[in-house]
TORDOKE-344618 format. One record per residue (C-alpha): residue number from 1; residue in one letter; z, y negated, x negated. Coordinates in nm, 3 decimals. Layout:
REM residues N
   resi   resn        zz        yy        xx
    NUM      A         Z         Y         X
...
***
This chain:
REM residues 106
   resi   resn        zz        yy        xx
      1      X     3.134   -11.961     1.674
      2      X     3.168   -11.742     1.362
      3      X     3.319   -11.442     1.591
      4      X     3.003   -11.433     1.836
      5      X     2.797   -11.399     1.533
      6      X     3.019   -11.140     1.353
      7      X     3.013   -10.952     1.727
      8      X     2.606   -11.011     1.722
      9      X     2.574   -10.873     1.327
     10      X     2.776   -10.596     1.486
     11      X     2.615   -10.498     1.796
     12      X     2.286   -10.541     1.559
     13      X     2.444   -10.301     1.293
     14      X     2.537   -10.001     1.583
     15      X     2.215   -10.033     1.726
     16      X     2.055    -9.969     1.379
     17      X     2.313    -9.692     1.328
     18      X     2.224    -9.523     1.626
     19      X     1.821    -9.567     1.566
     20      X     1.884    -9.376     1.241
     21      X     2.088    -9.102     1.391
     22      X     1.806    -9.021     1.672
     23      X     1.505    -9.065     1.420
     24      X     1.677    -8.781     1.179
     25      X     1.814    -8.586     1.438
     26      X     1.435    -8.620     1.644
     27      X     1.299    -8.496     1.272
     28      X     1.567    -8.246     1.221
     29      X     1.492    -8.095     1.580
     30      X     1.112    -8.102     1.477
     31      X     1.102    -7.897     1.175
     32      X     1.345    -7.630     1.381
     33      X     1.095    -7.659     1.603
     34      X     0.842    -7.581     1.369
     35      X     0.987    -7.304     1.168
     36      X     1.047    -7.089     1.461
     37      X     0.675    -7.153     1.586
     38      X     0.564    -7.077     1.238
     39      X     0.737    -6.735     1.286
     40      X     0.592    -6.670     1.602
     41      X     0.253    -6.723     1.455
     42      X     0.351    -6.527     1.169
     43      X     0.309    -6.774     0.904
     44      X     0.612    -6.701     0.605
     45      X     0.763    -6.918     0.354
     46      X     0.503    -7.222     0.184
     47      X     0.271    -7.146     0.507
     48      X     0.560    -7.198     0.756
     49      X     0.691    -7.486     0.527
     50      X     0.320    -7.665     0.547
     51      X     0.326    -7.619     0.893
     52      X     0.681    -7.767     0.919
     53      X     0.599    -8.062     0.702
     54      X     0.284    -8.156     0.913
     55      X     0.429    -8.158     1.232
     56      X     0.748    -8.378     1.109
     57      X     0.572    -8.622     0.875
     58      X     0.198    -8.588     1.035
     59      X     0.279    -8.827     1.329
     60      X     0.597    -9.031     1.391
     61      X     0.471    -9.057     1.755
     62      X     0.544    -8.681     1.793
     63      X     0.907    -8.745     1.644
     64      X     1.005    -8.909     1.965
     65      X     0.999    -8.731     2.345
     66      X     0.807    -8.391     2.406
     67      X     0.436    -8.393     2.284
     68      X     0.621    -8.239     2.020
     69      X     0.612    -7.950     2.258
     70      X     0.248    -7.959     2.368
     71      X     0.109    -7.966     1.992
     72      X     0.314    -7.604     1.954
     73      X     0.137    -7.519     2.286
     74      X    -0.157    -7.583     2.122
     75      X    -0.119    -7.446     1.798
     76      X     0.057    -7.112     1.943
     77      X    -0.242    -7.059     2.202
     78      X    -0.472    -7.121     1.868
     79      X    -0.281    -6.842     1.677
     80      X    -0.337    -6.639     1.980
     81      X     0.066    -6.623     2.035
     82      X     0.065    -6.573     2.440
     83      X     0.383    -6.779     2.509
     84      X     0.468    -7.009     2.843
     85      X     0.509    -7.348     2.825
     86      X     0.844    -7.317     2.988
     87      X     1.010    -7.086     2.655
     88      X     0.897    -7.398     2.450
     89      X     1.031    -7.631     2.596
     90      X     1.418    -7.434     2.622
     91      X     1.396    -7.360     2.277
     92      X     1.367    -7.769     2.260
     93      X     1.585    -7.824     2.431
     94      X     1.827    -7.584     2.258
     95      X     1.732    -7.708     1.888
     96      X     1.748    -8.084     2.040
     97      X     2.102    -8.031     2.075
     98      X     2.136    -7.791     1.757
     99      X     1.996    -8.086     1.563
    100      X     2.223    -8.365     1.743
    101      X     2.548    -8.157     1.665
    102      X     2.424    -8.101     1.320
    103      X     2.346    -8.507     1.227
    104      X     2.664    -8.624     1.444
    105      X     2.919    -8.406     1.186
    106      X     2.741    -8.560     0.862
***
């Protein structure tokens, strides 16, 4: 029985891998994300890098799917940047895959 657990350990072991991959590349997408909203709100270098750092590390929940995209919306609409929804959500889409690309060739 000593293959069926080796195969087990290694399904376990590519599941784990592939966890990893999509929590960094979820993160690496996020602070993208981030930076370029920063710009758009005109925040520069330690403000856009606070603002970067609370979105990624503020709430792991936001790390996975799109309310990612609808705490920009909000923040954006605060900073009185007039931007639709729709321009978000392309540019994540566009850094999603950015930040894939980047993670798979490390």
């Amino acid at each position: 029985m000593t293959w069926e657990r080796d195969r087990e350990q290694g399904y376990e072991a590519q599941y784990a891998r592939q966890e990893a991959t999509a929590f960094r590349s979820a993160a690496h997408r996020n602070r993208m994300l981030a930076r370029w909203a920063a710009e758009l709100m005109g925040l520069r270098h330690r403000g856009a890098d606070s603002y970067a750092d609370a979105l990624v590390t503020g709430d792991v929940a936001h790390l996975r799917g799109r309310a990612v995209v609808a705490k920009i919306a909000s923040d954006l609409r605060a900073a009185g940047v007039a931007i639709p929804q729709a321009q978000i959500e392309a540019m994540f889409d566009h850094l999603d895959a950015q930040a894939r690309a980047e993670i798979a060739t490390e």
